[in-house]
PDBQT receptor file of N, H, CA, C and O in Angstrom, charges set to zero:
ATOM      1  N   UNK A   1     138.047 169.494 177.204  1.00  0.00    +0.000 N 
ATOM      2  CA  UNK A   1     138.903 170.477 176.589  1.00  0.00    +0.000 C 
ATOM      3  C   UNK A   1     139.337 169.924 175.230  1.00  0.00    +0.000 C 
ATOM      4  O   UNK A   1     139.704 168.750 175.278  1.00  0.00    +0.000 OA
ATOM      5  N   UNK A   2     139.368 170.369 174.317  1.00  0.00    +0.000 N 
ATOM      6  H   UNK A   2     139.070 171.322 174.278  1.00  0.00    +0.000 HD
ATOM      7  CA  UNK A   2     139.330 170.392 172.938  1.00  0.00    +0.000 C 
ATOM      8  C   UNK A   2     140.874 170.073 172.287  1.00  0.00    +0.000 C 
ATOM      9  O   UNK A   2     140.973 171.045 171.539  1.00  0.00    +0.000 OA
ATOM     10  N   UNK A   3     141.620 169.619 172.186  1.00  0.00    +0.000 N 
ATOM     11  H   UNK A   3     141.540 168.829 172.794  1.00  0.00    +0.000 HD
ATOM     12  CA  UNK A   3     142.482 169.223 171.449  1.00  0.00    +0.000 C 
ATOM     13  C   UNK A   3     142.677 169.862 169.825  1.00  0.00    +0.000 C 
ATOM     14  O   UNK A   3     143.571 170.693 169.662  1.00  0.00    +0.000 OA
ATOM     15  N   UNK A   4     142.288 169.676 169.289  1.00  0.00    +0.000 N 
ATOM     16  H   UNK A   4     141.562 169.001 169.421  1.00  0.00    +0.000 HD
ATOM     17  CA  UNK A   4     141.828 169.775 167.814  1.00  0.00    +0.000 C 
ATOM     18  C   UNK A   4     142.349 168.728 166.974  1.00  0.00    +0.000 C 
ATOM     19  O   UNK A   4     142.578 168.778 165.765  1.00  0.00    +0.000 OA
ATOM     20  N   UNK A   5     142.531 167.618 167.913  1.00  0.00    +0.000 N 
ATOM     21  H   UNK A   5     142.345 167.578 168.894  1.00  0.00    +0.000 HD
ATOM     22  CA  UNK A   5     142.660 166.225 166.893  1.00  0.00    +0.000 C 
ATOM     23  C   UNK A   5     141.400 165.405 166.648  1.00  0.00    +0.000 C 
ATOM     24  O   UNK A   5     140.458 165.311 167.435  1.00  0.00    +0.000 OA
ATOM     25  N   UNK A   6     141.501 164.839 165.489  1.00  0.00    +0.000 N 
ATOM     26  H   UNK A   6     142.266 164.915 164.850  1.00  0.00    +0.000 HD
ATOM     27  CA  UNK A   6     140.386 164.211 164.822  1.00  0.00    +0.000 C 
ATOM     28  C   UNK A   6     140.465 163.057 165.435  1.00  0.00    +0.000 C 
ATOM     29  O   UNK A   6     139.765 162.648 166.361  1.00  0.00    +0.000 OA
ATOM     30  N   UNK A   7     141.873 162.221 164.562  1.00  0.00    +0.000 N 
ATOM     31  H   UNK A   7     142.441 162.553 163.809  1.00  0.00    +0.000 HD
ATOM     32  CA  UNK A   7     142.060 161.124 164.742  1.00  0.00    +0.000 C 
ATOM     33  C   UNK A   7     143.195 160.604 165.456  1.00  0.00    +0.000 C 
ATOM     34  O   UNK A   7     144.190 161.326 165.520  1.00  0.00    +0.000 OA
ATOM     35  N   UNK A   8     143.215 159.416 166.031  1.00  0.00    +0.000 N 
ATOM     36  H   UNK A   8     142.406 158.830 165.978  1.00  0.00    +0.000 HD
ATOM     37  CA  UNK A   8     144.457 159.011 166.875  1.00  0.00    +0.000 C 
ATOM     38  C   UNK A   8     145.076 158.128 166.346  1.00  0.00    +0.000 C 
ATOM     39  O   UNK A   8     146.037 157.625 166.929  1.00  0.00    +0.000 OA
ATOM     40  N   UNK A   9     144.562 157.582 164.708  1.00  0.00    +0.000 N 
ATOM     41  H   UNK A   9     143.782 157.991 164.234  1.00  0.00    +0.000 HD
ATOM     42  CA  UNK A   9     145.312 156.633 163.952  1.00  0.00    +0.000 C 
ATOM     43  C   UNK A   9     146.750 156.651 163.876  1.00  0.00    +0.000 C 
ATOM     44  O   UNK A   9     147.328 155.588 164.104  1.00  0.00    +0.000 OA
ATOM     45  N   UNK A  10     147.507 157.794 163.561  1.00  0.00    +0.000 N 
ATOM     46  H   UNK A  10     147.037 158.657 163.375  1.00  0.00    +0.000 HD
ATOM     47  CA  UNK A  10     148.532 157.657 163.696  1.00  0.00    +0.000 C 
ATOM     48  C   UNK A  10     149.452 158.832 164.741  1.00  0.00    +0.000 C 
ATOM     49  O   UNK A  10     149.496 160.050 164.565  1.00  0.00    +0.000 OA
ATOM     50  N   UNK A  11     150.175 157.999 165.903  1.00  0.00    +0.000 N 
ATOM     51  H   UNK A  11     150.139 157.010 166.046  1.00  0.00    +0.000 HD
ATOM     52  CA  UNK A  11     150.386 158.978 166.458  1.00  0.00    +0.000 C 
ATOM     53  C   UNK A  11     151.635 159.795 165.895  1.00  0.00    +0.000 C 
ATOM     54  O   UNK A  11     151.986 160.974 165.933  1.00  0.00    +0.000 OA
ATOM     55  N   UNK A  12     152.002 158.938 165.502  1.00  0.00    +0.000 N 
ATOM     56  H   UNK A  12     151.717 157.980 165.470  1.00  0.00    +0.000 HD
ATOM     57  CA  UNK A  12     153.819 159.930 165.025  1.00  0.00    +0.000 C 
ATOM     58  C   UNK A  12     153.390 161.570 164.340  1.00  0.00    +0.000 C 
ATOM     59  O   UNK A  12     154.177 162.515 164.379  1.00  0.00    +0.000 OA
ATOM     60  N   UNK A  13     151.944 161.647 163.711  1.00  0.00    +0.000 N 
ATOM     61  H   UNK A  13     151.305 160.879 163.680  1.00  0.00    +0.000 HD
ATOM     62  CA  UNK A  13     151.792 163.003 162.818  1.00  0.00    +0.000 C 
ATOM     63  C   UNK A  13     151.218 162.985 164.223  1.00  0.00    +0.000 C 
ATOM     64  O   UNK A  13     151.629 161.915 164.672  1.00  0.00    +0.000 OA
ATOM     65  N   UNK A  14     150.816 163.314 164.748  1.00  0.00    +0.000 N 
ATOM     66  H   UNK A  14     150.482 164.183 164.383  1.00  0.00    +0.000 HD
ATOM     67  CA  UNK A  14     150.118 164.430 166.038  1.00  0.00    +0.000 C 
ATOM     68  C   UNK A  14     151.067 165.455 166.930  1.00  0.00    +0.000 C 
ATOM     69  O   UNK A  14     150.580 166.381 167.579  1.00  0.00    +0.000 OA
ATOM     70  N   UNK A  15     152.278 165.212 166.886  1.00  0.00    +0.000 N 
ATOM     71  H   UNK A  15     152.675 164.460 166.359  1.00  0.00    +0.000 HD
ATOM     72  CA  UNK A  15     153.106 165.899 167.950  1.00  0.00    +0.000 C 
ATOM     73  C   UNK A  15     153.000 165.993 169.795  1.00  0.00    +0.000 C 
ATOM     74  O   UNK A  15     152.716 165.056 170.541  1.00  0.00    +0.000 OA
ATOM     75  N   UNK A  16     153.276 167.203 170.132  1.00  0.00    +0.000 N 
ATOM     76  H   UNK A  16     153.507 167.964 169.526  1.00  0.00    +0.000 HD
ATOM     77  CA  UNK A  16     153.135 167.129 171.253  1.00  0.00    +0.000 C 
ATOM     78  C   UNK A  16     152.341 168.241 171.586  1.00  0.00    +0.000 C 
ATOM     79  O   UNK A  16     152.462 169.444 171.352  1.00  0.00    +0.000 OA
ATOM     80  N   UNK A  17     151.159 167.297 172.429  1.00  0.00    +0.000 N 
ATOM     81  H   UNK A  17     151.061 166.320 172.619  1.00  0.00    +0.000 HD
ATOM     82  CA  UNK A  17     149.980 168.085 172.746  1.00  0.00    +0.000 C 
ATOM     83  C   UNK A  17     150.013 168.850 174.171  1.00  0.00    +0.000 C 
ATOM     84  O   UNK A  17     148.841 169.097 174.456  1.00  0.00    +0.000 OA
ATOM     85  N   UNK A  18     150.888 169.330 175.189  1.00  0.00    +0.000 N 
ATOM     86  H   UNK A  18     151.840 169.130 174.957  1.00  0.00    +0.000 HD
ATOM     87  CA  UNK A  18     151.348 169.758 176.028  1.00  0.00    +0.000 C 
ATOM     88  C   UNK A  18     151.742 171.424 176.086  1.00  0.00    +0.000 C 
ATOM     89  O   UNK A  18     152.455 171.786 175.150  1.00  0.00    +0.000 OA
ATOM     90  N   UNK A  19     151.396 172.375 176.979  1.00  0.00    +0.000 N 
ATOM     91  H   UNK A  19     150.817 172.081 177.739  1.00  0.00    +0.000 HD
ATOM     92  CA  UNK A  19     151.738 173.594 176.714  1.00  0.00    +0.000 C 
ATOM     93  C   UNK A  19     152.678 173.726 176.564  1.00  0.00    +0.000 C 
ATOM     94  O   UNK A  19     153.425 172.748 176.526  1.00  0.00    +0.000 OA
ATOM     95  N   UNK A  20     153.251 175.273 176.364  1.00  0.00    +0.000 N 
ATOM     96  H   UNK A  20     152.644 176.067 176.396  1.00  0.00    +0.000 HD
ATOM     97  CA  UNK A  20     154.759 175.792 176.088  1.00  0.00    +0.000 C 
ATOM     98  C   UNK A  20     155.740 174.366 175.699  1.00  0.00    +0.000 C 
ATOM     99  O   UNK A  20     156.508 173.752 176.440  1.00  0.00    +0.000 OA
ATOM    100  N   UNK A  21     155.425 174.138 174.396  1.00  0.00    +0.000 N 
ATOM    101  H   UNK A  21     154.801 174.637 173.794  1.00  0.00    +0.000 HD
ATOM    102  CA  UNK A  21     156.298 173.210 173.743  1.00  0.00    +0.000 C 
ATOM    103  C   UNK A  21     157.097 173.818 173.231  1.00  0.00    +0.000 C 
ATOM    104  O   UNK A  21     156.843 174.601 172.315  1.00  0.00    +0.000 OA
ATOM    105  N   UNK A  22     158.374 173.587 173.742  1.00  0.00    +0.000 N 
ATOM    106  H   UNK A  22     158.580 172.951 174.486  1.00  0.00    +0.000 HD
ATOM    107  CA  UNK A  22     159.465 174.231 173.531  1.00  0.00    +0.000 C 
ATOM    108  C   UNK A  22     160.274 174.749 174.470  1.00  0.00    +0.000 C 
ATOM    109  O   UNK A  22     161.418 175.070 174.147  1.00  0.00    +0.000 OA
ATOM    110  N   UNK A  23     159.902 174.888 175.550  1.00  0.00    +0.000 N 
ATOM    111  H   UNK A  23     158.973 174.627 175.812  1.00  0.00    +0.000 HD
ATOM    112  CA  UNK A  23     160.174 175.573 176.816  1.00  0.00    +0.000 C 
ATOM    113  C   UNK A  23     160.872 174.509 177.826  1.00  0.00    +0.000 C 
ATOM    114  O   UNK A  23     161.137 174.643 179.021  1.00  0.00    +0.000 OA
ATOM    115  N   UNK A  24     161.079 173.427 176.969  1.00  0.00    +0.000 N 
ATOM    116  H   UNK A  24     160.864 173.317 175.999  1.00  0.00    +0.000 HD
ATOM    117  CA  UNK A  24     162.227 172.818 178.298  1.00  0.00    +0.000 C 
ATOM    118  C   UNK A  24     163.362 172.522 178.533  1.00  0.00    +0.000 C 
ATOM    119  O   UNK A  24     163.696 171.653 179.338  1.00  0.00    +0.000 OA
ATOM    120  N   UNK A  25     164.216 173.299 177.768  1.00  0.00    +0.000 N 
ATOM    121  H   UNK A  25     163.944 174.005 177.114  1.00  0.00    +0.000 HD
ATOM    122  CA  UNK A  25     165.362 172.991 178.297  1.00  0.00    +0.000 C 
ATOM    123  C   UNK A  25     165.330 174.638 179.087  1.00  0.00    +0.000 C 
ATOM    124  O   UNK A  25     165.789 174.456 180.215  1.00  0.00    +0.000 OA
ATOM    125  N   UNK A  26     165.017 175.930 178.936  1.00  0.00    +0.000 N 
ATOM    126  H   UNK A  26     164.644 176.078 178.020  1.00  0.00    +0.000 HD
ATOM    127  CA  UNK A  26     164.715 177.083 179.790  1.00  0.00    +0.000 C 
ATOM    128  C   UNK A  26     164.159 176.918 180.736  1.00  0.00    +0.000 C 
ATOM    129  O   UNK A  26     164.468 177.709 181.627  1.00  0.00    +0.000 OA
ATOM    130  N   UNK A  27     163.268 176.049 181.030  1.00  0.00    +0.000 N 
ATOM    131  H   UNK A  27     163.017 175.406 180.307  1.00  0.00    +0.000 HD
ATOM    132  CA  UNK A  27     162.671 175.697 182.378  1.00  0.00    +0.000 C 
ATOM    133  C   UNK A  27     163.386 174.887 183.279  1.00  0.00    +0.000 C 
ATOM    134  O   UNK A  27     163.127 175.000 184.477  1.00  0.00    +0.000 OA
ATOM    135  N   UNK A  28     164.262 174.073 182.894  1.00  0.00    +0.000 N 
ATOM    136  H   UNK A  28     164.473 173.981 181.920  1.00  0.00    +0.000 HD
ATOM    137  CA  UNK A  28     164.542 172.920 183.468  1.00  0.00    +0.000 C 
ATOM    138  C   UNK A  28     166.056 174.026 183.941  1.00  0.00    +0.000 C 
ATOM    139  O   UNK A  28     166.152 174.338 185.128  1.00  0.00    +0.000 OA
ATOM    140  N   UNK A  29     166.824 174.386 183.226  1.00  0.00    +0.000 N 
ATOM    141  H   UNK A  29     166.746 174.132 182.262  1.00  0.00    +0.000 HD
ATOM    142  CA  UNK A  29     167.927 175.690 183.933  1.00  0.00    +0.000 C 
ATOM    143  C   UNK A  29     167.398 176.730 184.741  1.00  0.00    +0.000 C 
ATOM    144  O   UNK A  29     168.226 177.318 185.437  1.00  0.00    +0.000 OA
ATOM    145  N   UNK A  30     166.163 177.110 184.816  1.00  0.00    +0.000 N 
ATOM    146  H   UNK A  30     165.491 176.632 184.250  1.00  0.00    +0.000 HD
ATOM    147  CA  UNK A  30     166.133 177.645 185.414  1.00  0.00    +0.000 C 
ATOM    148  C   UNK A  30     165.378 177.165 186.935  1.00  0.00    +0.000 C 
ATOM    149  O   UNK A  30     165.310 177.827 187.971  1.00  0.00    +0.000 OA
ATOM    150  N   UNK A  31     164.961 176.068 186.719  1.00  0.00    +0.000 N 
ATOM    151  H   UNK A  31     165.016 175.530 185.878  1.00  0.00    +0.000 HD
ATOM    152  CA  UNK A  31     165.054 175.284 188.104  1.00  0.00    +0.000 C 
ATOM    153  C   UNK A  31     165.603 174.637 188.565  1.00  0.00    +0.000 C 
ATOM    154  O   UNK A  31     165.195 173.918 189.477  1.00  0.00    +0.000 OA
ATOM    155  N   UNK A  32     167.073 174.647 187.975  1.00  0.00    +0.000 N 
ATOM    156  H   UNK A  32     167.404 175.231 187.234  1.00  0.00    +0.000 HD
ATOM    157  CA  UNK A  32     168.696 173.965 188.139  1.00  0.00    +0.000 C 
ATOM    158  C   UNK A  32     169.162 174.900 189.107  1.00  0.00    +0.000 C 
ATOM    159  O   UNK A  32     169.812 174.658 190.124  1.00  0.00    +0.000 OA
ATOM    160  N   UNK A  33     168.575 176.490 188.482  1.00  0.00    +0.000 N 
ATOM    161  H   UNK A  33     168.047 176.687 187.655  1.00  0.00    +0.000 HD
ATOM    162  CA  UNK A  33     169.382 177.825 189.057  1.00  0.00    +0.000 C 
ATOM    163  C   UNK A  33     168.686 177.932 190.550  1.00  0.00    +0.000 C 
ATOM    164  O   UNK A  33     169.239 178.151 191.628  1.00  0.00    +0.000 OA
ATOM    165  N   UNK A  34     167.560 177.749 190.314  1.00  0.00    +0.000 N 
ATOM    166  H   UNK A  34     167.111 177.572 189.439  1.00  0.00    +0.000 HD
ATOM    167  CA  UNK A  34     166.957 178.293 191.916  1.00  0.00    +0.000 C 
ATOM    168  C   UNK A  34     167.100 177.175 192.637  1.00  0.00    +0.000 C 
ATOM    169  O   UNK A  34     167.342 177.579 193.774  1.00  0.00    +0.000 OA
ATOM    170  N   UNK A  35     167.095 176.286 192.641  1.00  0.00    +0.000 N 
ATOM    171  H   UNK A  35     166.899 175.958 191.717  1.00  0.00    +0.000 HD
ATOM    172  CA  UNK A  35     167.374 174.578 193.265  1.00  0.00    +0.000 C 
ATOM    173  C   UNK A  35     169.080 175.040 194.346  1.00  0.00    +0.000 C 
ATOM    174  O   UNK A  35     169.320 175.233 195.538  1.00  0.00    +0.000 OA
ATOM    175  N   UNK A  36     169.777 175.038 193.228  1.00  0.00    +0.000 N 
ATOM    176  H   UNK A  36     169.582 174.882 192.260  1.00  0.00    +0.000 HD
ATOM    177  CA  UNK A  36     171.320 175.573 193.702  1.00  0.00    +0.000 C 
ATOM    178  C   UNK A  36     171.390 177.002 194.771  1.00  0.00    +0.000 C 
ATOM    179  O   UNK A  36     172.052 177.040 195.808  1.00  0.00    +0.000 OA
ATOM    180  N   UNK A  37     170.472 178.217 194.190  1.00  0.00    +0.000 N 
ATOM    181  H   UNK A  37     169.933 178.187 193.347  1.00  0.00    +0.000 HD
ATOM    182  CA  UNK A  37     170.078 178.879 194.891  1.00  0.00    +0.000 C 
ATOM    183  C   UNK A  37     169.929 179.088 196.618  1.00  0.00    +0.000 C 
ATOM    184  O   UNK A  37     170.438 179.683 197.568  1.00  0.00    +0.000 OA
ATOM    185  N   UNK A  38     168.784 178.086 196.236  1.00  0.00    +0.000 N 
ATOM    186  H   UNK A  38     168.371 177.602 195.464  1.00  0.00    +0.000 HD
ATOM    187  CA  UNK A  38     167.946 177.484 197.363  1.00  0.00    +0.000 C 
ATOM    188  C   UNK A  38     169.146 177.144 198.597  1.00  0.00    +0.000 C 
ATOM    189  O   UNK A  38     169.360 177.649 199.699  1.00  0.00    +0.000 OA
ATOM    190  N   UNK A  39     169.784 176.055 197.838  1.00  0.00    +0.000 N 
ATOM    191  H   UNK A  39     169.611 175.645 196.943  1.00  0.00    +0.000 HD
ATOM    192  CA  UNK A  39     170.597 175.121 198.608  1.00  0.00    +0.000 C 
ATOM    193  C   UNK A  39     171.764 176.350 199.205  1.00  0.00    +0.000 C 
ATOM    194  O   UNK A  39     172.077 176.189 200.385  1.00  0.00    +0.000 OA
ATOM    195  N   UNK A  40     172.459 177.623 198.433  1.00  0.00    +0.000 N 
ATOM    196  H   UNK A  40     172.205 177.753 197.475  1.00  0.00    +0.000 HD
ATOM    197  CA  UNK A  40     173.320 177.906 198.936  1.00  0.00    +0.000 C 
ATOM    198  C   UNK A  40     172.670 179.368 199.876  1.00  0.00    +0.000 C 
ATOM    199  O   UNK A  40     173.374 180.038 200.632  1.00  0.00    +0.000 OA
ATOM    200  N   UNK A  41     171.705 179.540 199.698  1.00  0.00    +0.000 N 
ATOM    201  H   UNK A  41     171.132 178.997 199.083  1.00  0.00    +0.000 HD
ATOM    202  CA  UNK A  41     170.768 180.956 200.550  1.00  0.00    +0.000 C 
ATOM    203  C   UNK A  41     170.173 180.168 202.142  1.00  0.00    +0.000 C 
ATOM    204  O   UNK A  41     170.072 180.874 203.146  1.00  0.00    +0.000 OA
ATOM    205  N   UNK A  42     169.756 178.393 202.192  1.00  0.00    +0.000 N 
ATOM    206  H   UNK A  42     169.838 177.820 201.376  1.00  0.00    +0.000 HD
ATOM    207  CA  UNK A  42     169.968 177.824 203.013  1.00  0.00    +0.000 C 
ATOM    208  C   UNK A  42     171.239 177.612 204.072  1.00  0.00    +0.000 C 
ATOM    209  O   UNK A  42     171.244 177.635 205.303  1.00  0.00    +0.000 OA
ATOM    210  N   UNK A  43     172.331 177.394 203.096  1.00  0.00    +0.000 N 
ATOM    211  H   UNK A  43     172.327 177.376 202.096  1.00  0.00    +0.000 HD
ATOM    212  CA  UNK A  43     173.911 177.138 204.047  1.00  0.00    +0.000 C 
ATOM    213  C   UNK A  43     173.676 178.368 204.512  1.00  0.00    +0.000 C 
ATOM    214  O   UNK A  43     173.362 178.373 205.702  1.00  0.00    +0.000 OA
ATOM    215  N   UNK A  44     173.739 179.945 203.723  1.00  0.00    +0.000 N 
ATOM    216  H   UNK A  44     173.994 179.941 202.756  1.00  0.00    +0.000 HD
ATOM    217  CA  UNK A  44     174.514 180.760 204.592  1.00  0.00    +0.000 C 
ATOM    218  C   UNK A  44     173.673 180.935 205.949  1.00  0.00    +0.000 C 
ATOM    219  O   UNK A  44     174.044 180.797 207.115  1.00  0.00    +0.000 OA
ATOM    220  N   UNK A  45     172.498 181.264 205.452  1.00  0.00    +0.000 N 
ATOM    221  H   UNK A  45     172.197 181.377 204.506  1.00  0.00    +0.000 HD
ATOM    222  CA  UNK A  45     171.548 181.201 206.560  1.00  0.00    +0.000 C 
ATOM    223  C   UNK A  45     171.819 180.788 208.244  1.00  0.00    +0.000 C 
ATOM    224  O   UNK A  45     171.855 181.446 209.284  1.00  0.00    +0.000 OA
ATOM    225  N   UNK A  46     172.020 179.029 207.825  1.00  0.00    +0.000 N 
ATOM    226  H   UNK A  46     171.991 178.495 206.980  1.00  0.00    +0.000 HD
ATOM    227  CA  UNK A  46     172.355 178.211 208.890  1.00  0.00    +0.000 C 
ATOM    228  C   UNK A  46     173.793 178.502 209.374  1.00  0.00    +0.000 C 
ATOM    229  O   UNK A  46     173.682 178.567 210.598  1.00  0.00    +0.000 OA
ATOM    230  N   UNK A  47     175.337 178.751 208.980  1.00  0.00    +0.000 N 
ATOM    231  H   UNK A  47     175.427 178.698 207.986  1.00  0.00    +0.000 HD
ATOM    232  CA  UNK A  47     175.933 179.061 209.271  1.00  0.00    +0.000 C 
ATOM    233  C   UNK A  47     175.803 180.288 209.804  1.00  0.00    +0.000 C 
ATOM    234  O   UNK A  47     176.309 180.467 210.912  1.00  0.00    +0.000 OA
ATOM    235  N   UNK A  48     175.383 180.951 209.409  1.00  0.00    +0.000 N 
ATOM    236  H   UNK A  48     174.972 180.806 208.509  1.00  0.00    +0.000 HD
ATOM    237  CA  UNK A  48     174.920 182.190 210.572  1.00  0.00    +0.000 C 
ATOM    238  C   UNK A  48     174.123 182.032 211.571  1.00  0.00    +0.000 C 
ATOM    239  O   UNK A  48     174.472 182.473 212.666  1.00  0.00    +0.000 OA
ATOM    240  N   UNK A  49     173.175 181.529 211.458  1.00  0.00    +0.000 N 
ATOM    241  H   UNK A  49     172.892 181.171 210.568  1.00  0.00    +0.000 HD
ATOM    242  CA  UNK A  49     172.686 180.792 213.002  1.00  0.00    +0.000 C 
ATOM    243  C   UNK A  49     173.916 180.095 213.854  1.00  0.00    +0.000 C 
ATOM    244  O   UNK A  49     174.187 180.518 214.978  1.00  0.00    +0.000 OA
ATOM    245  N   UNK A  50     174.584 179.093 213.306  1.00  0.00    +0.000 N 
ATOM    246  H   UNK A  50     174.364 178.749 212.394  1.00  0.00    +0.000 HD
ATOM    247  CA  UNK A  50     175.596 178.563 214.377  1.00  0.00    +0.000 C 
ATOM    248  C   UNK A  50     176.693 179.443 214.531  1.00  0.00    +0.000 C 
ATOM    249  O   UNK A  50     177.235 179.479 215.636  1.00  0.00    +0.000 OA
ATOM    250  N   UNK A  51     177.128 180.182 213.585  1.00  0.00    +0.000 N 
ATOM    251  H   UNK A  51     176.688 180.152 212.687  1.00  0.00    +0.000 HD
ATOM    252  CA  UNK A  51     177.809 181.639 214.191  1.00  0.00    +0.000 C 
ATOM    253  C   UNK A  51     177.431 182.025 215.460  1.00  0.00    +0.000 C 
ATOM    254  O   UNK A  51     178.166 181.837 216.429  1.00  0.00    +0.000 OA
ATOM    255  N   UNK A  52     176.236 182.601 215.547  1.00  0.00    +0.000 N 
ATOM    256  H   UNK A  52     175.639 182.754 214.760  1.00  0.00    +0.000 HD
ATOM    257  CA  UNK A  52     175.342 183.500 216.548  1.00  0.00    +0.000 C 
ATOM    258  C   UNK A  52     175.246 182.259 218.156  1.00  0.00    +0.000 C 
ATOM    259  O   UNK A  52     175.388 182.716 219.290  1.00  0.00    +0.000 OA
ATOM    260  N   UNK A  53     175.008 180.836 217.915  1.00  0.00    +0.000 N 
ATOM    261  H   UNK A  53     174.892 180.465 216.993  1.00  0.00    +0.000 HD
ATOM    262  CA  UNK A  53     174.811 180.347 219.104  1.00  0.00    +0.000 C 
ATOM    263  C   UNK A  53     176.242 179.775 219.685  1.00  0.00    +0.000 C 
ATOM    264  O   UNK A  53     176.395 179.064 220.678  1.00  0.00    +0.000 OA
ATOM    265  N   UNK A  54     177.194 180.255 218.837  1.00  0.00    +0.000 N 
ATOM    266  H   UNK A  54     177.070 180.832 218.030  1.00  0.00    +0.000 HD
ATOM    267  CA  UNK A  54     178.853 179.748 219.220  1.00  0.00    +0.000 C 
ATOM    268  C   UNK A  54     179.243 181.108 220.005  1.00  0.00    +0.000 C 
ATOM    269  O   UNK A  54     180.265 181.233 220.680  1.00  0.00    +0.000 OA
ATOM    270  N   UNK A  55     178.511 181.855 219.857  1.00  0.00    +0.000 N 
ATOM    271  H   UNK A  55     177.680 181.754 219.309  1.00  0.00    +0.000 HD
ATOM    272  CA  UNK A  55     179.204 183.437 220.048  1.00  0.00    +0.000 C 
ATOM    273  C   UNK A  55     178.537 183.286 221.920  1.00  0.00    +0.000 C 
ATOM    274  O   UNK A  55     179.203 183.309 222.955  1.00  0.00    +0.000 OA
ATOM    275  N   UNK A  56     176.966 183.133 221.739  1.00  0.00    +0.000 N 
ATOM    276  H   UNK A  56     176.425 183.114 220.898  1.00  0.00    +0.000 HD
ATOM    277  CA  UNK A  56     176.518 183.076 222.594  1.00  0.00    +0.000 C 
ATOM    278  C   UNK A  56     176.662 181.729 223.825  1.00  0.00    +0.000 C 
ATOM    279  O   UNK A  56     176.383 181.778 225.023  1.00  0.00    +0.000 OA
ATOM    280  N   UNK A  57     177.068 180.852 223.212  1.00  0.00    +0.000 N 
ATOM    281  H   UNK A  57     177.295 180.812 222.239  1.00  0.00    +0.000 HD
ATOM    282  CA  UNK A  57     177.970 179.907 224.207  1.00  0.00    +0.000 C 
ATOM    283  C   UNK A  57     179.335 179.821 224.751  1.00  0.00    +0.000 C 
ATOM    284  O   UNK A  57     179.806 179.096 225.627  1.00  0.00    +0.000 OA
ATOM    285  N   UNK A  58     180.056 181.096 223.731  1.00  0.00    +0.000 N 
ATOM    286  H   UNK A  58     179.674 181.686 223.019  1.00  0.00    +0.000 HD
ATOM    287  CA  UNK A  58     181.336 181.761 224.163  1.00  0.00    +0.000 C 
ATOM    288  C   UNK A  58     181.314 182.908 225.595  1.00  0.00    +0.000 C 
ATOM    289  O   UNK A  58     182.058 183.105 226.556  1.00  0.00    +0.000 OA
ATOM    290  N   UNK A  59     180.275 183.373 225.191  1.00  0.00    +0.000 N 
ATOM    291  H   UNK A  59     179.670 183.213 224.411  1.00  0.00    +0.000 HD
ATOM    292  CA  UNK A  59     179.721 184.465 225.960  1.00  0.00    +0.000 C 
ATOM    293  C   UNK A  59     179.640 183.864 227.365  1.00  0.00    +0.000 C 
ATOM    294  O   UNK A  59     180.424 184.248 228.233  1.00  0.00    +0.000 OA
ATOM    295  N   UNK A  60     178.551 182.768 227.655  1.00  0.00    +0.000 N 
ATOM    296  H   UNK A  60     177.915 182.456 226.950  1.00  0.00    +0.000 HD
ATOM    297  CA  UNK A  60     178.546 182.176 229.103  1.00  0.00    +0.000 C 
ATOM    298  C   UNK A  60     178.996 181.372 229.516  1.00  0.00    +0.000 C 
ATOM    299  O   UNK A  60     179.145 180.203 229.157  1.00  0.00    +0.000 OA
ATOM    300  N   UNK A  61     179.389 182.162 230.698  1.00  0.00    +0.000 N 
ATOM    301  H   UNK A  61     179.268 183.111 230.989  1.00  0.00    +0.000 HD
ATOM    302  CA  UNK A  61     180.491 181.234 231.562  1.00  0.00    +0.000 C 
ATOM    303  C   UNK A  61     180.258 179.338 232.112  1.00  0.00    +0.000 C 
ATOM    304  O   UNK A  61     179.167 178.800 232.306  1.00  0.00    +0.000 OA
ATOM    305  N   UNK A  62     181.115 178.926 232.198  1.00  0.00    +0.000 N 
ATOM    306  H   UNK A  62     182.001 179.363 232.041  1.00  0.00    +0.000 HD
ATOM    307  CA  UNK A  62     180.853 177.387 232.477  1.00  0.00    +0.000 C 
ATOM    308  C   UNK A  62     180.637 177.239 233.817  1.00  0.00    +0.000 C 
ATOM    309  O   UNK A  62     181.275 177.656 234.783  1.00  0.00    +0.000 OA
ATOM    310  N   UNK A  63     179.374 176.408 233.708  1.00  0.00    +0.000 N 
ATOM    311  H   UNK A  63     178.856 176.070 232.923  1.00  0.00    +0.000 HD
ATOM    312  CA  UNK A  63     178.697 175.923 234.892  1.00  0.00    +0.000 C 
ATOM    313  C   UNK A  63     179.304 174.901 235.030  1.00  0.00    +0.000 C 
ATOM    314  O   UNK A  63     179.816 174.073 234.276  1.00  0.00    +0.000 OA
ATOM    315  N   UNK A  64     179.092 175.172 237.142  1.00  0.00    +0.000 N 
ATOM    316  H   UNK A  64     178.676 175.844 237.755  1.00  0.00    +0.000 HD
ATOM    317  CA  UNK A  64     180.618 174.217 237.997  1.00  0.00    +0.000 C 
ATOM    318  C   UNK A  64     179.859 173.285 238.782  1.00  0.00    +0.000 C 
ATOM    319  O   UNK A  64     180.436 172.467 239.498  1.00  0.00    +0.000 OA
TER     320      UNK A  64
């Protein structure tokens, strides 16, 4: 894949050869956002599961 550099004599004039240059501090927030997301669409989730098996261990009676 083709670059379009000649030479590698000096690197400081070449820049950065990497796609969407420019795109990281927008990328990096927005996988700050879904990360946090993630983490709080997980809690409720699970707290609703132990909701549901507290309800259902409320429900039956204690074995004697």
């Amino acid at each position: 894949m083709p670059t379009g550099i000649e030479s590698w004599a000096n690197p400081a004039d070449i820049g950065p050869i990497y796609p969407f240059v420019g795109t990281e501090v927008a990328l990096t927030v927005i996988g700050v956002v879904l990360w946090i997301a993630f983490h709080v669409i997980t809690a409720r989730e699970e707290n609703q599961q132990w909701r549901e098996m507290d309800e259902r261990y409320a429900a039956e009676p204690p074995a004697s």
